[in-house]
Backbone as ProteinMPNN parsed JSONL, in Angstrom:
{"seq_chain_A": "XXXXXXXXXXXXXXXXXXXXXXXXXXXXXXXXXXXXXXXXXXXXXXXXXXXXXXXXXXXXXXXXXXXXXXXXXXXXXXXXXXXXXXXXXXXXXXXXXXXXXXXXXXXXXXXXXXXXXXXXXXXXXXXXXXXXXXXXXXXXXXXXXXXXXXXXXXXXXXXXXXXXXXXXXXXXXXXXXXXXXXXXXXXXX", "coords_chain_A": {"N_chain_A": [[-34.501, -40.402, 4.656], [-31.438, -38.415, 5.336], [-30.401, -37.327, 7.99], [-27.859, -34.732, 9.226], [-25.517, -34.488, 11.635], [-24.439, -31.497, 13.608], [-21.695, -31.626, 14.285], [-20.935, -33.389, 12.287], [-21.346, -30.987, 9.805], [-19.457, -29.362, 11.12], [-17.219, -30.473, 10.947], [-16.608, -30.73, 7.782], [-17.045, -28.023, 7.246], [-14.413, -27.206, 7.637], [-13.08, -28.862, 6.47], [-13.145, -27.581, 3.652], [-12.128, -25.022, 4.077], [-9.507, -25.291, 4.761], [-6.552, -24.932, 3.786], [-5.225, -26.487, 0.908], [-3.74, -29.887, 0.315], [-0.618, -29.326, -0.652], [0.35, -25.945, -0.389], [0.465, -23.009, -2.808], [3.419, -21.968, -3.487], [5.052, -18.563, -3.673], [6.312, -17.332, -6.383], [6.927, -15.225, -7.346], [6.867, -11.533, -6.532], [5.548, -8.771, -6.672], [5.41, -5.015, -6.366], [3.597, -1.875, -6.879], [2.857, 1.797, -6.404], [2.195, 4.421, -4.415], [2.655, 4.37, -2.122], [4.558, 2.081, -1.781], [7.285, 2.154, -4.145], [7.764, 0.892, -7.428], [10.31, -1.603, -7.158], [11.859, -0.653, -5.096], [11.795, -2.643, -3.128], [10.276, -2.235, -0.467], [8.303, -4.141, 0.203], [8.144, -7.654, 1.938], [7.54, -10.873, 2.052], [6.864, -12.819, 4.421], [5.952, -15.229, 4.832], [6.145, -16.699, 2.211], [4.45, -18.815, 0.993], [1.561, -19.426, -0.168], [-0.945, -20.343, 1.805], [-3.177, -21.001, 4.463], [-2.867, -18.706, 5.423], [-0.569, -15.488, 4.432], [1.525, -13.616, 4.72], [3.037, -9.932, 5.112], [5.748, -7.211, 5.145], [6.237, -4.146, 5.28], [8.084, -1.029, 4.935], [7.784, 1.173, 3.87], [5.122, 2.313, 3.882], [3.436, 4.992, 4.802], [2.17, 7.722, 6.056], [0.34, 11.49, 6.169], [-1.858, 11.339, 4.811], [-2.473, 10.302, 2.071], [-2.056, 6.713, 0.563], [-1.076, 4.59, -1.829], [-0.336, 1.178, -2.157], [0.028, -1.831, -3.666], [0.0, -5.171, -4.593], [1.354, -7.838, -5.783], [1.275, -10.95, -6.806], [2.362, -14.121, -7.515], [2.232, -17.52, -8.138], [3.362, -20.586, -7.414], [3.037, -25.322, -7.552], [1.016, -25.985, -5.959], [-1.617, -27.882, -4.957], [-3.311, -29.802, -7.302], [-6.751, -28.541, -8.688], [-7.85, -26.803, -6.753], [-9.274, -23.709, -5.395], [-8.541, -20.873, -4.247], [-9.5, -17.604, -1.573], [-9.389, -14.688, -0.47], [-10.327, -13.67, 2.641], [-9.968, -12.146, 4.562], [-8.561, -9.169, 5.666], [-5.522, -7.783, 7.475], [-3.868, -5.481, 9.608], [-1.273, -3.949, 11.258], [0.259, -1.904, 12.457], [1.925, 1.607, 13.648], [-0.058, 4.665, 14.663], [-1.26, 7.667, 14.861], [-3.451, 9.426, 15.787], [-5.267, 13.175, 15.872], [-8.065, 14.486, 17.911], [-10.912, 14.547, 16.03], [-10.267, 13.169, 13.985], [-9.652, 10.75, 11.822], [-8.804, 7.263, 10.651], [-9.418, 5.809, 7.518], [-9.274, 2.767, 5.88], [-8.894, 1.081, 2.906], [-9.279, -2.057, 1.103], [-8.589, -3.188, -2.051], [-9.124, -6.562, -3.423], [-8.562, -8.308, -6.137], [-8.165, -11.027, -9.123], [-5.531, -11.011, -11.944], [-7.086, -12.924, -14.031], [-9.579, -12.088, -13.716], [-9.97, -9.48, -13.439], [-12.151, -7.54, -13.459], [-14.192, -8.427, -11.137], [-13.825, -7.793, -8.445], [-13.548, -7.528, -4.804], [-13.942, -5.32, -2.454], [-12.838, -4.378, 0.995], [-13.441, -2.567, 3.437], [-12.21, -0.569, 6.664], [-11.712, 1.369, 9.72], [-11.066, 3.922, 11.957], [-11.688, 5.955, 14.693], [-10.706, 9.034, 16.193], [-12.225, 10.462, 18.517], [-11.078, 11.421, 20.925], [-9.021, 10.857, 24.117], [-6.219, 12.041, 21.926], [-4.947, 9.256, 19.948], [-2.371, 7.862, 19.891], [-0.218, 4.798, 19.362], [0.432, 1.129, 18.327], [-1.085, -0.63, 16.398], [-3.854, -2.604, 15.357], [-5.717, -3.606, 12.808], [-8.403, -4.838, 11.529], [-10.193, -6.631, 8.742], [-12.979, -8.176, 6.769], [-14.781, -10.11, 4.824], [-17.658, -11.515, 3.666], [-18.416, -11.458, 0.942], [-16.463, -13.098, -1.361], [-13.667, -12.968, -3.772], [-13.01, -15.205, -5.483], [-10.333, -17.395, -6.995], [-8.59, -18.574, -10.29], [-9.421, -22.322, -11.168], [-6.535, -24.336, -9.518], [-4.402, -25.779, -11.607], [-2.557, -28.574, -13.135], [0.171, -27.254, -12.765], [-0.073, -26.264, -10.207], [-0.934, -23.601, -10.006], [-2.996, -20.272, -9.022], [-3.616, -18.486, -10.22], [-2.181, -14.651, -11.067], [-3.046, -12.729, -8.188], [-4.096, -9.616, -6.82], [-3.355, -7.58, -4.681], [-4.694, -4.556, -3.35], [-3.803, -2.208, -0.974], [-4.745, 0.859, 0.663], [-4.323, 2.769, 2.674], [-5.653, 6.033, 4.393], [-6.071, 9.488, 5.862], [-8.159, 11.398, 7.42], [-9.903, 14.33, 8.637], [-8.408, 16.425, 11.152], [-5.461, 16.303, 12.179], [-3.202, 13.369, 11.348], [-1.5, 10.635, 11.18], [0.409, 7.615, 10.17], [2.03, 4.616, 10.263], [2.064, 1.237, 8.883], [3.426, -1.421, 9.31], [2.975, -4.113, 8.864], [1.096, -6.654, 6.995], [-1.243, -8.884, 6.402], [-2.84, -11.526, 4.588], [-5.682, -13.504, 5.523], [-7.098, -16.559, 4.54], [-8.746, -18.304, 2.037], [-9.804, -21.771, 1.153], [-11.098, -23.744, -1.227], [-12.145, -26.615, -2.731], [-12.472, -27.474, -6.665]], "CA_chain_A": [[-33.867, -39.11, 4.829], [-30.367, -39.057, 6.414], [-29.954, -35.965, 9.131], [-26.686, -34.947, 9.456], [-25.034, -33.759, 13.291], [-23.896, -30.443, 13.585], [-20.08, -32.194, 14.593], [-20.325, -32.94, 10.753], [-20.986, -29.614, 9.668], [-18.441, -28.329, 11.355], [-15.491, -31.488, 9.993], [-16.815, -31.035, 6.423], [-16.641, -26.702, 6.861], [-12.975, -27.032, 8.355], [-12.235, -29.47, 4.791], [-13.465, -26.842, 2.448], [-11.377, -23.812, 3.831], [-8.277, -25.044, 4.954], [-5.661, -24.724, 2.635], [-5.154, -27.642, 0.359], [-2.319, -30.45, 1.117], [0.072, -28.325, -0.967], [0.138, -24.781, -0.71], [1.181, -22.976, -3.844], [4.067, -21.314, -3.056], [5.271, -17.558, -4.109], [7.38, -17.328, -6.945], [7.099, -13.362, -8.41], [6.488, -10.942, -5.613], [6.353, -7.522, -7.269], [4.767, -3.752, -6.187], [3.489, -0.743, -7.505], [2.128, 2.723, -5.53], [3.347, 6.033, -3.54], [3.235, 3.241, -0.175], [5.421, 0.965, -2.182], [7.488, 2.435, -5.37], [8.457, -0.181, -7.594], [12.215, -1.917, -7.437], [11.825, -0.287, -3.666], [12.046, -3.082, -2.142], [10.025, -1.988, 0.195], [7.591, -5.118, 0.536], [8.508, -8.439, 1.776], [7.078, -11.806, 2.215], [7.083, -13.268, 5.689], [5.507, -16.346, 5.206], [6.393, -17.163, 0.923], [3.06, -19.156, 0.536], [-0.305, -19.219, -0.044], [-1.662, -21.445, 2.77], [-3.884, -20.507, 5.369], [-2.347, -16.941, 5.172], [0.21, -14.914, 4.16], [2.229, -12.423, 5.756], [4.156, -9.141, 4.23], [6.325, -6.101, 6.024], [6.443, -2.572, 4.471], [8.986, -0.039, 5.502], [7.074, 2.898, 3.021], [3.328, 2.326, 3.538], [3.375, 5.768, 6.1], [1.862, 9.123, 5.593], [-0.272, 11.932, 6.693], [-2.931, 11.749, 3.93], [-3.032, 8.835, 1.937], [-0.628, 6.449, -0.325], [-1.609, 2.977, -1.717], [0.387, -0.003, -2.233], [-0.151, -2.673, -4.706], [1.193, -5.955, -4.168], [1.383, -8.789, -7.426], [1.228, -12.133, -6.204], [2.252, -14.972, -9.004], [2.573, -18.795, -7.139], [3.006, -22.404, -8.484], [3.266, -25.864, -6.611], [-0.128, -26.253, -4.864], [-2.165, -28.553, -5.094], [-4.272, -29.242, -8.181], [-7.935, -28.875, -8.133], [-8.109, -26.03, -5.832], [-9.18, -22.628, -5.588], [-8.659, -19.56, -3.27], [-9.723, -16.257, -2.144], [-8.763, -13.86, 0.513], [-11.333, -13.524, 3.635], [-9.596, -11.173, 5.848], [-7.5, -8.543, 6.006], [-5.213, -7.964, 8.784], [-2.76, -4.485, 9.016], [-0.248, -3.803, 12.142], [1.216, -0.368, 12.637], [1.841, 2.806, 14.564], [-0.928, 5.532, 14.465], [-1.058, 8.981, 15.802], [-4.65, 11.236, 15.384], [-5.857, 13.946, 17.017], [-9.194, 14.051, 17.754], [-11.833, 14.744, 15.2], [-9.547, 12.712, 12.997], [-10.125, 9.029, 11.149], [-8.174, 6.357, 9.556], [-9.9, 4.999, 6.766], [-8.514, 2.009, 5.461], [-9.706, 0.496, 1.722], [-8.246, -2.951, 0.465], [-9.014, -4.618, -3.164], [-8.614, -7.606, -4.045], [-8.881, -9.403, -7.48], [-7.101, -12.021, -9.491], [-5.681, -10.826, -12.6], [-7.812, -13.381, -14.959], [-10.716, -11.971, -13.315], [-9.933, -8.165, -13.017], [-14.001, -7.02, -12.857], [-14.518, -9.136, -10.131], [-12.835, -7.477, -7.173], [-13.633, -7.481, -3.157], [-13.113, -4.181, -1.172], [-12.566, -4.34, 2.286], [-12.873, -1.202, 4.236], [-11.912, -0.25, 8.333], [-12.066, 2.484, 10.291], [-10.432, 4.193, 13.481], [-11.527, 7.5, 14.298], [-10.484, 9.787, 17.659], [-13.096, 11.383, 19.068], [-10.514, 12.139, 22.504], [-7.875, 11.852, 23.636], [-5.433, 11.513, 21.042], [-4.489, 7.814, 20.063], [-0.702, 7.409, 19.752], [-0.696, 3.624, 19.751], [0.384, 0.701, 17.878], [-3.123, -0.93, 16.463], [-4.46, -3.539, 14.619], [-7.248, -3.179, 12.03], [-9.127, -5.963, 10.536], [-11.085, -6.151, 7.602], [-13.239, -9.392, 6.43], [-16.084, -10.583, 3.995], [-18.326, -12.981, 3.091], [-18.226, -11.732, -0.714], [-15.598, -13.643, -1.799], [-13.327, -13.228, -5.209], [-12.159, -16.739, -6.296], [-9.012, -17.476, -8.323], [-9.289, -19.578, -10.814], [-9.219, -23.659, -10.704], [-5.381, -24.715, -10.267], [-4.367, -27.147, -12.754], [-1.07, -29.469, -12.587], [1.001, -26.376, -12.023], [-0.863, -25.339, -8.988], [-0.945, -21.858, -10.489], [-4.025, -20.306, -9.013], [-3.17, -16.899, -11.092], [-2.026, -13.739, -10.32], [-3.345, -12.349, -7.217], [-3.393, -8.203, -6.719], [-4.407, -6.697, -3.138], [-4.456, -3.158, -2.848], [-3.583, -1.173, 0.086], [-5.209, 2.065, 0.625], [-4.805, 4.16, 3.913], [-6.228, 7.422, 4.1], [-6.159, 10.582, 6.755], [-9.15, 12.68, 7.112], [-9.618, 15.146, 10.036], [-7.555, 17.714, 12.003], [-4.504, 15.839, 11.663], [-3.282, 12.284, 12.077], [-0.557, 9.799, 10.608], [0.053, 5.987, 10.27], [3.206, 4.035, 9.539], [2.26, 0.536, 8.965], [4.622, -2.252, 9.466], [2.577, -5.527, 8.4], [-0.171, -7.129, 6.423], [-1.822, -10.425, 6.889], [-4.001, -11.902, 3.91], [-6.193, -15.049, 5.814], [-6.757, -17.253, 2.975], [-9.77, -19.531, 2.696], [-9.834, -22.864, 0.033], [-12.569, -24.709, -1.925], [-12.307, -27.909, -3.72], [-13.45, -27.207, -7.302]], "C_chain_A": [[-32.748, -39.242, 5.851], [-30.501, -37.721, 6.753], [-28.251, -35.963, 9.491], [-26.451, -33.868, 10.778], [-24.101, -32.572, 12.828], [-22.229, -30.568, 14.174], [-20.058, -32.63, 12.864], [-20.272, -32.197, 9.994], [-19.947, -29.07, 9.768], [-17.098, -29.152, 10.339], [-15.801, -30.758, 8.572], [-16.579, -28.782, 5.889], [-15.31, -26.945, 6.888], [-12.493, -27.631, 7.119], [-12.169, -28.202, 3.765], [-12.968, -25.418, 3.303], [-10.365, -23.971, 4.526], [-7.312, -25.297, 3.89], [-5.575, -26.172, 2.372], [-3.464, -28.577, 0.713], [-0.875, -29.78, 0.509], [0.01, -27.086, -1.491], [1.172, -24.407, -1.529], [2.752, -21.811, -3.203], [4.692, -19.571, -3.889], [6.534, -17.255, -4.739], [7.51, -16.103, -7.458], [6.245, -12.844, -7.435], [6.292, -9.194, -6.245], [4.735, -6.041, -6.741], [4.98, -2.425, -7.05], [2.529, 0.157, -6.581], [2.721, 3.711, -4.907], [3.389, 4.943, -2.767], [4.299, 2.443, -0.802], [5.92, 1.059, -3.714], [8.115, 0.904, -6.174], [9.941, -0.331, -7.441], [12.199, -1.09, -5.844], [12.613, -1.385, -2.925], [11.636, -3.101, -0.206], [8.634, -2.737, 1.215], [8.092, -6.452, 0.746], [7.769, -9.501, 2.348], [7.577, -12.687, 3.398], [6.755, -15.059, 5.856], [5.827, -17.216, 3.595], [5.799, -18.141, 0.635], [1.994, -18.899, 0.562], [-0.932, -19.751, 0.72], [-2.811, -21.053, 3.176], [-3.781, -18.937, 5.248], [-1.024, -16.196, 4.333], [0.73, -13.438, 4.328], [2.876, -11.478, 4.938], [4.452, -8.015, 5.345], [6.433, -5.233, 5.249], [7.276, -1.701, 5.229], [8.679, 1.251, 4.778], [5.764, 3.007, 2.951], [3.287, 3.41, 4.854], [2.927, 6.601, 5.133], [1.137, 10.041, 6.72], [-1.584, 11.91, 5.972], [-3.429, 10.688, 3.329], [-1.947, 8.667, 1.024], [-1.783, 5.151, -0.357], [-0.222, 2.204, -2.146], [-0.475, -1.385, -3.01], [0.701, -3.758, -4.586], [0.712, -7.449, -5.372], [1.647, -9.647, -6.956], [1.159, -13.406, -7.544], [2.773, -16.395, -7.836], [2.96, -19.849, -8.034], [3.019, -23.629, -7.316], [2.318, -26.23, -5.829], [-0.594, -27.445, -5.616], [-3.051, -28.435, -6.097], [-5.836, -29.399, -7.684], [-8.476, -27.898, -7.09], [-8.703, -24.544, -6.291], [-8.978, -21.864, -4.078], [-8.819, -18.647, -3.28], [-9.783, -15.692, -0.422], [-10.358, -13.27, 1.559], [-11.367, -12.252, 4.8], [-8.623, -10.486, 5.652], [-6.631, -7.856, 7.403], [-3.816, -6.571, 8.75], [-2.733, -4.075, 10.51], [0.251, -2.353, 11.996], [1.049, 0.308, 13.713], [0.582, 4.127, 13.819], [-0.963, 6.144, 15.347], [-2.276, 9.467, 15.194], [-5.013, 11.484, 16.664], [-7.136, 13.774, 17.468], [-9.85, 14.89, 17.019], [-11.08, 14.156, 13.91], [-10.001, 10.964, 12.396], [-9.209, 8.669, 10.227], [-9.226, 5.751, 8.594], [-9.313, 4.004, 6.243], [-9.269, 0.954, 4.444], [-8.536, -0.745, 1.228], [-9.134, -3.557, -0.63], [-8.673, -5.244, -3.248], [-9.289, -8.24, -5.116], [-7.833, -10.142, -7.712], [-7.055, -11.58, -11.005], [-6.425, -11.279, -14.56], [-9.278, -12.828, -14.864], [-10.764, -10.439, -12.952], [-11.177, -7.69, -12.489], [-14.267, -7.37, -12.022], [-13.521, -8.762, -8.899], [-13.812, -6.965, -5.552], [-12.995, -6.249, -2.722], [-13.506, -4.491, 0.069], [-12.671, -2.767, 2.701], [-12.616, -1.377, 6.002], [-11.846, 1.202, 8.688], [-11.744, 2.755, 11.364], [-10.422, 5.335, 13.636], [-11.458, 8.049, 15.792], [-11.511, 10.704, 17.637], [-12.497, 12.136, 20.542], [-10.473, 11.35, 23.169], [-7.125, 11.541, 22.395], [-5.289, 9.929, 21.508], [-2.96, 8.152, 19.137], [-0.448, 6.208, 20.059], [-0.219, 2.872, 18.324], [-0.873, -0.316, 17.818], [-3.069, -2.183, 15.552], [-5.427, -3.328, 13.701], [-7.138, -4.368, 11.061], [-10.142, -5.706, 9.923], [-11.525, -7.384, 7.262], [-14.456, -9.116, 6.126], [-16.355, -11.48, 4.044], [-18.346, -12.978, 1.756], [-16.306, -11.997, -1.051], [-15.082, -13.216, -2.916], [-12.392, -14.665, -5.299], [-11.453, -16.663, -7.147], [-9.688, -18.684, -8.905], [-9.038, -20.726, -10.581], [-7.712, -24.017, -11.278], [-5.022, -25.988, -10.724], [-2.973, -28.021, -12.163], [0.239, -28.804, -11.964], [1.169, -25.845, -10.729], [-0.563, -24.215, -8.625], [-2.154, -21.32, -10.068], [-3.929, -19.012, -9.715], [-2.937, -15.947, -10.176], [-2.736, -13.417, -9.642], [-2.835, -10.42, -7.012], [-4.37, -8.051, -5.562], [-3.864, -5.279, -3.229], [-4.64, -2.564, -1.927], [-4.233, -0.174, 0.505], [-5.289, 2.731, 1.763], [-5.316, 5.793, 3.639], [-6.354, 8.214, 5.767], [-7.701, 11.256, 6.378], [-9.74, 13.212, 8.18], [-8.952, 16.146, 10.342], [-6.311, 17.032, 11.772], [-3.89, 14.444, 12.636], [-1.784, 11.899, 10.919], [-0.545, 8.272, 10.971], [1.545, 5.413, 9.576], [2.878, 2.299, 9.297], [3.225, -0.528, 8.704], [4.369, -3.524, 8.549], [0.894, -5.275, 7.694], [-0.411, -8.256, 6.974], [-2.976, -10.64, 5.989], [-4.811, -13.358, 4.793], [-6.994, -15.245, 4.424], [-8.499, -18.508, 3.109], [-9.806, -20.491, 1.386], [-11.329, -23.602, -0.064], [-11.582, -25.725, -2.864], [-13.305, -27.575, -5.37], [-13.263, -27.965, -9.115]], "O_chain_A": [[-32.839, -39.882, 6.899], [-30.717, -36.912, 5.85], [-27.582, -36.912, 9.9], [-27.001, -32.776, 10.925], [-23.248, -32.625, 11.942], [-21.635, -29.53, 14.465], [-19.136, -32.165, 12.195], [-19.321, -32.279, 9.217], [-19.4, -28.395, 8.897], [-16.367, -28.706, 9.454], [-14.855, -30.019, 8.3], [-16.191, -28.303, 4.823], [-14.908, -26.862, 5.727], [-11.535, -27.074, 6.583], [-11.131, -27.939, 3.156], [-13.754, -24.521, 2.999], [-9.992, -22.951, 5.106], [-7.662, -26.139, 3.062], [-5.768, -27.018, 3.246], [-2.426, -28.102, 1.174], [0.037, -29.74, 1.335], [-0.273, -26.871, -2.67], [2.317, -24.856, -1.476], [2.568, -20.905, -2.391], [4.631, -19.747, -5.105], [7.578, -16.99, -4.142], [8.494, -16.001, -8.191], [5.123, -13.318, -7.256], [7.293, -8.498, -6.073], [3.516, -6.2, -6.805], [5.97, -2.01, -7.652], [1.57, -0.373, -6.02], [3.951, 3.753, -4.934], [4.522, 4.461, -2.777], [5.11, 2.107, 0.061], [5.355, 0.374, -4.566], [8.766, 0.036, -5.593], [10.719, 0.614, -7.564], [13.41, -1.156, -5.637], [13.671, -1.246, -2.311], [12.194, -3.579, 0.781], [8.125, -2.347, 2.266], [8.659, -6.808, -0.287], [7.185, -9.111, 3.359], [8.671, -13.243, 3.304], [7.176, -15.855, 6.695], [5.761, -18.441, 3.703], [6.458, -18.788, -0.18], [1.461, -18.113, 1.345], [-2.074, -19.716, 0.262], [-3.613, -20.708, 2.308], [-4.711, -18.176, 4.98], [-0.684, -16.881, 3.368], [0.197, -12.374, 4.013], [3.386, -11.972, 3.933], [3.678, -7.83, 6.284], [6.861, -5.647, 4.172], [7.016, -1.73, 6.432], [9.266, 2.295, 5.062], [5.21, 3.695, 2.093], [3.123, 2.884, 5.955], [3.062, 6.52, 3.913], [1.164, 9.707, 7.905], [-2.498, 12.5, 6.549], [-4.453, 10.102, 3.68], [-1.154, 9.522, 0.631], [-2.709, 4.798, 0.374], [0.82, 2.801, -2.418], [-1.622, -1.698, -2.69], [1.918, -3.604, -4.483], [-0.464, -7.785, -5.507], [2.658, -9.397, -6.299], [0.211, -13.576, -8.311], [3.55, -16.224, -6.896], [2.836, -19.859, -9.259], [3.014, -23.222, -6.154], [2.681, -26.883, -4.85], [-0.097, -27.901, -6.646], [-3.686, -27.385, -6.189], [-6.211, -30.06, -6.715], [-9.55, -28.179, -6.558], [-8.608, -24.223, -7.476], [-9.28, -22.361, -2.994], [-8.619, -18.044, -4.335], [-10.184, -16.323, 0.556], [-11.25, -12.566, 1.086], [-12.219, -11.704, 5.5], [-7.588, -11.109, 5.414], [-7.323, -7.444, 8.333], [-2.894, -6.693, 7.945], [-3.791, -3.856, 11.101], [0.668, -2.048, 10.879], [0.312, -0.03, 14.639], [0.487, 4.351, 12.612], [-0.803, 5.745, 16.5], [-2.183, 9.94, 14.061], [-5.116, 10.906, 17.745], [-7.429, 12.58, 17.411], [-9.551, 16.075, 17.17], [-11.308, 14.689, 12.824], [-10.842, 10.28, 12.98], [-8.808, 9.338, 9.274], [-10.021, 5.041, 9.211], [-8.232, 4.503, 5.932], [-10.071, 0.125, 4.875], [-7.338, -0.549, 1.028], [-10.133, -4.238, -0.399], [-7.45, -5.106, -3.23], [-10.442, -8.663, -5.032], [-6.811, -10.175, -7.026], [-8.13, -11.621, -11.603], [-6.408, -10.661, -15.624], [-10.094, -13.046, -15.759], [-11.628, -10.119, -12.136], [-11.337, -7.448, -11.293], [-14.984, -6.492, -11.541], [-12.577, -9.465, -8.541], [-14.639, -6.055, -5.511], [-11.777, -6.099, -2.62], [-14.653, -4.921, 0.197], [-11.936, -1.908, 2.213], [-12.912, -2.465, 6.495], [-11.942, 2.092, 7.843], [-12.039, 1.866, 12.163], [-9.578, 6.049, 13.093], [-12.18, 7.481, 16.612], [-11.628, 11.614, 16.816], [-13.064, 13.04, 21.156], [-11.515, 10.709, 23.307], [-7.582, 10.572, 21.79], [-5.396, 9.413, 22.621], [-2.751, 8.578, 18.001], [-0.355, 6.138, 21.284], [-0.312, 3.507, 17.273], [-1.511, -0.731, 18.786], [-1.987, -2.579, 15.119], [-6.197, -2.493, 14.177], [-6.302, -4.739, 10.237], [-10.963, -4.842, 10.232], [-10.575, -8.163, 7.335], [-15.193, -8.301, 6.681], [-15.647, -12.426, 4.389], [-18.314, -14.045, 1.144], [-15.327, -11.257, -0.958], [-16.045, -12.859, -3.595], [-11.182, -14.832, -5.14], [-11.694, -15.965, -8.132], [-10.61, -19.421, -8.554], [-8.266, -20.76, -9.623], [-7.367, -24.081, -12.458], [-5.339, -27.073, -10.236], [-2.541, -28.045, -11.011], [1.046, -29.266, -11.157], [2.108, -25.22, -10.235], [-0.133, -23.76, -7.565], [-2.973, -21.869, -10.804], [-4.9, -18.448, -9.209], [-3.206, -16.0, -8.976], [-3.805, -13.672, -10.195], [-1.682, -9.99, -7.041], [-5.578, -8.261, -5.452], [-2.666, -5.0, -3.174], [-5.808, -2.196, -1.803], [-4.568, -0.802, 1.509], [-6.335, 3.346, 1.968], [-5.209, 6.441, 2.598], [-6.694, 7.543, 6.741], [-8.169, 11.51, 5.269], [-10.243, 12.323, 8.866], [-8.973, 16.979, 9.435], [-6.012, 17.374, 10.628], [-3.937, 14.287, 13.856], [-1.238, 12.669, 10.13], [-1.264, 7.754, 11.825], [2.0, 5.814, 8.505], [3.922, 1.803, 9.722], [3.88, -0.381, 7.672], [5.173, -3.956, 7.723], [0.024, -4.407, 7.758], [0.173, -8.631, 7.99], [-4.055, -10.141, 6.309], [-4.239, -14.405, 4.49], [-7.367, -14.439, 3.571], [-9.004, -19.174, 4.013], [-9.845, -19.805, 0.364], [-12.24, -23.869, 0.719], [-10.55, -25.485, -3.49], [-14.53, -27.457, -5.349], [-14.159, -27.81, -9.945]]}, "name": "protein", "num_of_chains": 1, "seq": "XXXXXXXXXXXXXXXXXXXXXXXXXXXXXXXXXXXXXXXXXXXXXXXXXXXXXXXXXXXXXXXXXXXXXXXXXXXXXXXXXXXXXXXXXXXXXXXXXXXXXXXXXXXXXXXXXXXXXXXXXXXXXXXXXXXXXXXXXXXXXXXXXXXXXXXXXXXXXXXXXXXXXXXXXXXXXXXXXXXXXXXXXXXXX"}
């Protein structure tokens, strides 16, 4: 019986979710939603791969109530043999509630070969007093995973759709966010 040291544990986790030696890169960026009308222009890609993460800026994901945003993710160029699937969500902005107010904040994600199979994320930020007027952070992360499928010579892992979803609910509040942040996690498959 071989025992293996918890220093190889850790090498052999750190193989199986860092992005593979070529990340696929982002070739068709495209949105749909009140946060993000299409042909807007109102989403853009900060980081234009799939790696470890991937970054986007919005200049229309604001409201008092709620709006979603839809964001279409098509790649090629990675490495074959891989898969990925989105671990964390990560959203930047300005927020104003009063108190007895709450952000809710819902994100899906699927891959469009795999529509049924989708990951929500939710978060939460609610004033109980005094008001928060404040640029914030809100993270969102699972352990249920959705996996793309296995990329082939193209290192296409398929479309990719995350959905957005802020929401108001309370006495009254608002939210302009600025950024996203997908963290990204890889398997060998």
């Amino acid at each position: 019986m071989r025992l293996t040291t918890p220093s190889t544990l850790l090498l052999v986790t750190s193989l199986v979710s860092a992005a593979p030696p070529a990340s696929p890169r982002i070739t068709s960026l495209k949105i749909s939603g009140t946060g993000c009308p299409n042909d807007s222009g109102s989403v853009k890609s900060s980081t234009g791969s799939l790696g470890d993460s991937a970054s986007f800026s919005f200049t229309q994901l604001k409201g008092d109530s709620t709006d979603n945003c839809e964001v279409h993710i098509q790649s090629t160029g990675g490495s074959s043999g891989w898969q990925v699937a989105v671990k964390e969500v990560v959203y930047a902005g300005n927020v104003n509630l009063k108190p007895g107010t709450q952000l809710d904040t819902f994100t899906q994600v699927y891959w469009s070969e795999k529509a049924g199979d989708t990951t929500t994320f939710t978060g939460h930020l609610t004033c109980a007093g005094p008001e928060i007027k404040d640029y914030v952070t809100i993270r969102q992360s699972t352990t249920d995973l959705t996996w793309s499928k296995c990329t082939g010579s193209d290192g296409n892992p398929g479309i990719l759709n995350v959905n957005a979803r802020p929401a108001i609910s309370g006495d009254s509040g608002n939210y302009d966010f600025k950024t996203a942040t997908w963290n990204l996690t890889w398997r060998q498959c």
